[in-house]
N, C-alpha and C positions, 0 to 999 in steps of 0.2 A: 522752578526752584533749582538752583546749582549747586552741587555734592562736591563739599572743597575735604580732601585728604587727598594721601598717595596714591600715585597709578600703579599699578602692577599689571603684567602681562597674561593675559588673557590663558595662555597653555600651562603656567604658571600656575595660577589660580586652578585651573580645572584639573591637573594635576594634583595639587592638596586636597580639593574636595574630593578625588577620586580615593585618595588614600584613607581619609577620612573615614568614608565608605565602607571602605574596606577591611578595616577594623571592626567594623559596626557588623560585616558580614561574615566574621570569621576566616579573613583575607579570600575572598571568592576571586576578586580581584586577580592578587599576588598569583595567585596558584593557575587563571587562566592565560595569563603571559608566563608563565614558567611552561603551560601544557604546547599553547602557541610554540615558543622559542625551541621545546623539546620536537614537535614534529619538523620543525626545519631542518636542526642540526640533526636529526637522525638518518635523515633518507629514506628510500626504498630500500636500501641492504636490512637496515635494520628492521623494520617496519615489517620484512615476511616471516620475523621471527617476534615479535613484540604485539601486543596489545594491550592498551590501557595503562595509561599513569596518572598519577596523582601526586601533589606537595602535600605532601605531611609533616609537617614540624621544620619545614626548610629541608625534609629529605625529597627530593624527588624519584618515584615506587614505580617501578615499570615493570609489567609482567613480561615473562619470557617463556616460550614455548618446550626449550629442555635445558638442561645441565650445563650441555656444550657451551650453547650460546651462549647461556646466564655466568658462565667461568671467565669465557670472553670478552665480552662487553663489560664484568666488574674491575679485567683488568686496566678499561680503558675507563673507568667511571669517573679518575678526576678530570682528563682531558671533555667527558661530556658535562660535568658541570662548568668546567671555564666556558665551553662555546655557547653552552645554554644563557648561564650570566651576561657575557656579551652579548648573544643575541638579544637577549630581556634589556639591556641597557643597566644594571643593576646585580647585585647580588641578593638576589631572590632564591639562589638553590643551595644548602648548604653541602650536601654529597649528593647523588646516586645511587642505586640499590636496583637490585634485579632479581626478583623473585621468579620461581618454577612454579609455571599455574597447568594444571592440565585443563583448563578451562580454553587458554589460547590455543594448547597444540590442538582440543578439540575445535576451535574455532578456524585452526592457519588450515587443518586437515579440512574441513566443508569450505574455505574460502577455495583452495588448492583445486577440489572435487570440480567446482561449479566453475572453475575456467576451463577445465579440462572438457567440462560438457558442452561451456561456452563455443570452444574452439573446433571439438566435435559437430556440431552443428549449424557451424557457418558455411553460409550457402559457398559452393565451391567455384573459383574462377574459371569461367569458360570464355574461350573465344570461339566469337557465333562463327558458321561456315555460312558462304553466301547459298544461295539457293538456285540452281540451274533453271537457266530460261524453261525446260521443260515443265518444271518443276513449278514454276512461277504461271506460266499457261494455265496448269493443273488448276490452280489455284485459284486464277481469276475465274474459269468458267463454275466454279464451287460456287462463288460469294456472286453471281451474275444474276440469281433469283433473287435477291436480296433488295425490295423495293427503294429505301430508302438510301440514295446516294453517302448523306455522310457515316450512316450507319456502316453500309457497302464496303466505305475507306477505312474504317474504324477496326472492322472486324479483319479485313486483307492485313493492315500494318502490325494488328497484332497475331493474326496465325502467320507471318512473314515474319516476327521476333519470333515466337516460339518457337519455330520450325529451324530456322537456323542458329539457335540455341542448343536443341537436341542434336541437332547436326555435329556441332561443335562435343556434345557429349560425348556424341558416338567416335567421332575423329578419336578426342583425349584419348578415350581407351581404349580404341584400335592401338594407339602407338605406346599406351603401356601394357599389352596382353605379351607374354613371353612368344617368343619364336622360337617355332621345333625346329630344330636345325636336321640336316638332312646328313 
């Protein structure tokens, strides 16, 4: 059977029925390309002082971590609905609004905490020292009781990274321990 009407284009179409949707969903749509469009044009600057927004009535609600920044960013509030709009393709935002939540500064503060522990605990760069023939001799005759050959290689390569590992530790903070001067 052949369906004789108008063609219409397929992004066209899915388009309508998306909006369609959207209506039906109390614009869930609308408001997740507003949220989209708003994490783009904000950036990282903005982003370690903001969390959580929302479209509500064609405002789009951004919470802000203090005063400073919420005085700041409302001066710039029309210039972020234009980029937002543009970025959305549409005029989905009607203003910007920036509210003071101590819920973010509570949150930018354990975000803040947990890099600083982050960074606190990252294993530190060392460059290994080789290990002197002597040292290497030592070594082999240790792992010589060791019946099993691959095991034998196994256990040498890795007390031979460890070892000049530490090596490398002790060097580092040989050369940053103060010198008494005479």
């Amino acid at each position: 059977m052949i369906r004789k009407g108008r063609q219409a284009r397929l992004g066209s179409v899915l388009e309508g029925a998306l909006r369609r949707l959207d209506r039906k969903n109390g614009g869930a749509y609308a408001s997740a390309r507003a949220l989209a469009a708003w994490e783009k044009v904000s950036g990282q600057g903005i982003a370690k002082h903001t969390t959580g927004a929302h479209l509500r009535n064609g405002a789009l609600v951004v919470y802000v971590d203090n005063n400073g920044w919420a005085t700041e960013y409302t001066a710039m509030a029309e210039q972020y609905r234009r980029a937002v709009n543009q970025e959305a393709g549409e005029e989905l935002v009607t203003s910007v609004r920036f509210i003071v939540s101590r819920k973010v500064a509570e949150e930018q503060q354990t975000k803040r905490s947990e890099e600083r522990s982050e960074q606190f605990y990252q294993e530190d760069e060392v460059s290994p020292v080789p290990l002197s023939d002597v040292e290497l001799a030592q070594l082999r005759s240790s792992v010589r009781d060791i019946p099993d050959a691959e095991l034998q290689e196994a256990v040498l390569r890795a007390t031979i990274r460890d070892l000049e590992w530490k090596k490398g530790i002790a060097a580092r903070n040989e050369a940053q321990a103060p010198r008494d001067e005479p």
